[in-house]
N, C-alpha and C positions, 0 to 999 in steps of 0.2 A: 504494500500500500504506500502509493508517492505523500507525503510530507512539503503540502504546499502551504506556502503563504504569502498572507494577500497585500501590495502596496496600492492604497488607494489614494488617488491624484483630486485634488482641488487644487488649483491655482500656482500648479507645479511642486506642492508640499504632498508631505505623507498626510493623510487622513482617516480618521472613520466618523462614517454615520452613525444614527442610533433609527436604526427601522428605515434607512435610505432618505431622514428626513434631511435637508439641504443646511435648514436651522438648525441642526442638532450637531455637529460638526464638531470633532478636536485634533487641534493639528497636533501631530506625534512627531515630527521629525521636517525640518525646513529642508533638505539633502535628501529626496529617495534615494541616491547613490551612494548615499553613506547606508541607511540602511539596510541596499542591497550588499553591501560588503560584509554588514555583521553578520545577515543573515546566511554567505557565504561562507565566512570566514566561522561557523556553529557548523556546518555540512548539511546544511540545504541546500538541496539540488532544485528545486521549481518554486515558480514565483508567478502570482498570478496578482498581475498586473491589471490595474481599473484606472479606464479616464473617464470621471464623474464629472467634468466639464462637457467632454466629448460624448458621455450619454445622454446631457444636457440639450446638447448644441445638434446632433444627430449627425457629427461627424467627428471625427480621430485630431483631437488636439493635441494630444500631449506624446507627439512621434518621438520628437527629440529627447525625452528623458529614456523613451523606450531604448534607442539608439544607442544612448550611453550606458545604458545600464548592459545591454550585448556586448555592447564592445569592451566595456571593461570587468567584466565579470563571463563566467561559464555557467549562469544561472539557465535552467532553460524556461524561457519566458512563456505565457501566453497573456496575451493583450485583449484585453477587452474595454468598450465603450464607444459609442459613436462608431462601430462601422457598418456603414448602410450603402456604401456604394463602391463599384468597381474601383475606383482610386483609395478608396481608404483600405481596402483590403492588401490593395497592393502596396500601400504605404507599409502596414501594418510588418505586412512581410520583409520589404524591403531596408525596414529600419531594425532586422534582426526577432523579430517573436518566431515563436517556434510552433504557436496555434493561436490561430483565433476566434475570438470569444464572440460568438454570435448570441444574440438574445431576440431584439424586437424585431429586425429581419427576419428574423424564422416565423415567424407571426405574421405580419404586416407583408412582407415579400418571399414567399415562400419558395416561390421560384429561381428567387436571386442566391438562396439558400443550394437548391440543388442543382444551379451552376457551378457555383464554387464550393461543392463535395466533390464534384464533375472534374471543375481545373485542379482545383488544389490537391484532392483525394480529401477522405475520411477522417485519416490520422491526423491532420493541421488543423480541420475544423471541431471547436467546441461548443457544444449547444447549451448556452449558459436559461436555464429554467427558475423562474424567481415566481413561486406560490403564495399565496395567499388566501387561505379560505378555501382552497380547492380553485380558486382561478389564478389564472395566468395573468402576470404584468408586466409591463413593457414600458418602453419610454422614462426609463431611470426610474420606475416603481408609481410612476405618475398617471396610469392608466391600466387597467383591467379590461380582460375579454370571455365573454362565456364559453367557453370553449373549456370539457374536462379534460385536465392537463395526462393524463392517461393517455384518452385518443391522441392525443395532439404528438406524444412521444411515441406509439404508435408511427402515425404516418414517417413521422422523421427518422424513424428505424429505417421503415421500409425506403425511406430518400438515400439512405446508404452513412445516416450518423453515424459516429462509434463511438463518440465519448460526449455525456451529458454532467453537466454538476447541476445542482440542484439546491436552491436557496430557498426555506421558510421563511419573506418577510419577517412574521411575526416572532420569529426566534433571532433578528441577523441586531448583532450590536449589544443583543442586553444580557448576554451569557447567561441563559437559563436552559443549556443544552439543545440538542439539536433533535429534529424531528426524526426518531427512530423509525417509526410506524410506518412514518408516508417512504422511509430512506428502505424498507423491507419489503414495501408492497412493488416499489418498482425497480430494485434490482432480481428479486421475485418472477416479475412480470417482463424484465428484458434484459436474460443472463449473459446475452450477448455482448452485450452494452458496456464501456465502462464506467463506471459511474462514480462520478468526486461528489461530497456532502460536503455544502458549508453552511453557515450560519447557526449560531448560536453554540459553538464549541467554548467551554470555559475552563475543562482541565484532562488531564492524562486518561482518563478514567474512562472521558466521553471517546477517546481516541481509542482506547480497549475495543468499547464497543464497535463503533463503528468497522472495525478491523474485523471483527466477528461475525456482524453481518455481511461482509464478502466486498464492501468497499474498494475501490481503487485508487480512490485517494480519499485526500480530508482538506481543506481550503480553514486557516486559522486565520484571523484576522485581530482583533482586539483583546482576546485571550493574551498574544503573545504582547501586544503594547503596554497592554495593563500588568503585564509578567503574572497573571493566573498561570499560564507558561511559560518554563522555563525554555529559551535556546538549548541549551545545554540537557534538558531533560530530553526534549525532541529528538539530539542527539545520541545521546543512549538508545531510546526508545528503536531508535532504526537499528540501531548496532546491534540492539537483544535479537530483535526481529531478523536480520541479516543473518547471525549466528545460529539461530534457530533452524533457520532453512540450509 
């Protein structure tokens, strides 16, 4: 199970939300390249990178930190936010991400979605899913569609996805652990699939789990800013798992 974690971008600083509210914001770090370095420099290998501008704006603002963060690190990135069109995609790539983070495209342009499983292949695209109540949201969490998110992953199987993460709104920022139930009924329902859990992870324990459930990865975000996680534990945690196997 990959051990990711999340930098998310406001105004070129590290940030989290609290429930993707825009007002609820705490900057953690003026430098996301410093703290790609610590997070490097602990042996994290993936980083999953957020432009909360560019989910804002419906296009890829924040290339150039992407850029630096490739080029000076061996993090393997994936980017997400704002990319809605042939250019940003191609940005996305071109500024070094290793996949990218599709959400309201998958929804809104579904087709643009299974072009680029088409050019890019499977492996580069991530189907990033952000629930709510059982519905889907889009547009940096600013908008919902009736649509059960079941089916919806469904068709996006059969478009030739392979890898979805999966975001409970209501669990993302306030560490009161993460949605077991909905994280069992659809790795369950599409074994295929790989499947990252984020939101609402707040210590080691939640990491057990989800590992148990058959997880493919885990997406940490404010757990590890608030140090509920340890870097340091993280690392071990891989190396038991490593030596295990």
């Amino acid at each position: 199970m990959d051990i990711i974690v999340a930098i998310d971008l406001i105004d070129g600083k590290c940030v989290r939300l609290i429930q993707g509210d825009f007002k609820r914001k705490k900057i953690y770090n003026k430098d996301p390249l410093e703290v790609a370095f610590l997070l490097e420099s602990h042996g994290i290998s993936r980083l999953h990178l957020v432009d909360l501008d560019g989910a804002k704006k419906g296009k890829v603002v924040h290339w150039k930190i992407l850029e630096k963060i490739a080029r000076y690190t061996h993090l393997i990135i994936d980017f997400g936010g704002g990319i809605h069109s042939e250019e940003d995609i191609r940005t996305v790539f071109e500024n070094g991400a290793h996949m990218a983070t599709i959400g309201t495209v998958a929804v809104q342009k579904p087709f643009l979605l299974k072009k680029w499983i088409y050019t890019y292949g499977g492996d580069k695209i991530l189907l990033g899913v952000d629930v709510k109540n059982n519905k889907i949201a889009t547009n940096g969490w600013t908008k919902f569609i009736d649509l059960p998110f079941l089916d919806f992953l469904k068709e996006k199987s059969i478009h030739g996805v392979k890898k979805i993460f999966c975001t409970d709104i209501s669990k993302d920022g306030v560490l009161s652990g993460p949605s077991f139930l909905l994280y069992k009924k659809i790795i369950e329902k599409f074994p295929n699939i790989e499947f990252i859990a984020s939101g609402g992870i707040s210590n080691m324990n939640d990491i057990d789990k989800l590992y148990d459930l058959g997880c493919s990865g885990v997406i940490i975000g404010k757990a590890v800013y608030e140090n509920k996680i340890s870097l340091s534990n993280l690392k071990n945690w891989k190396k038991k798992k490593n030596n295990n196997h």
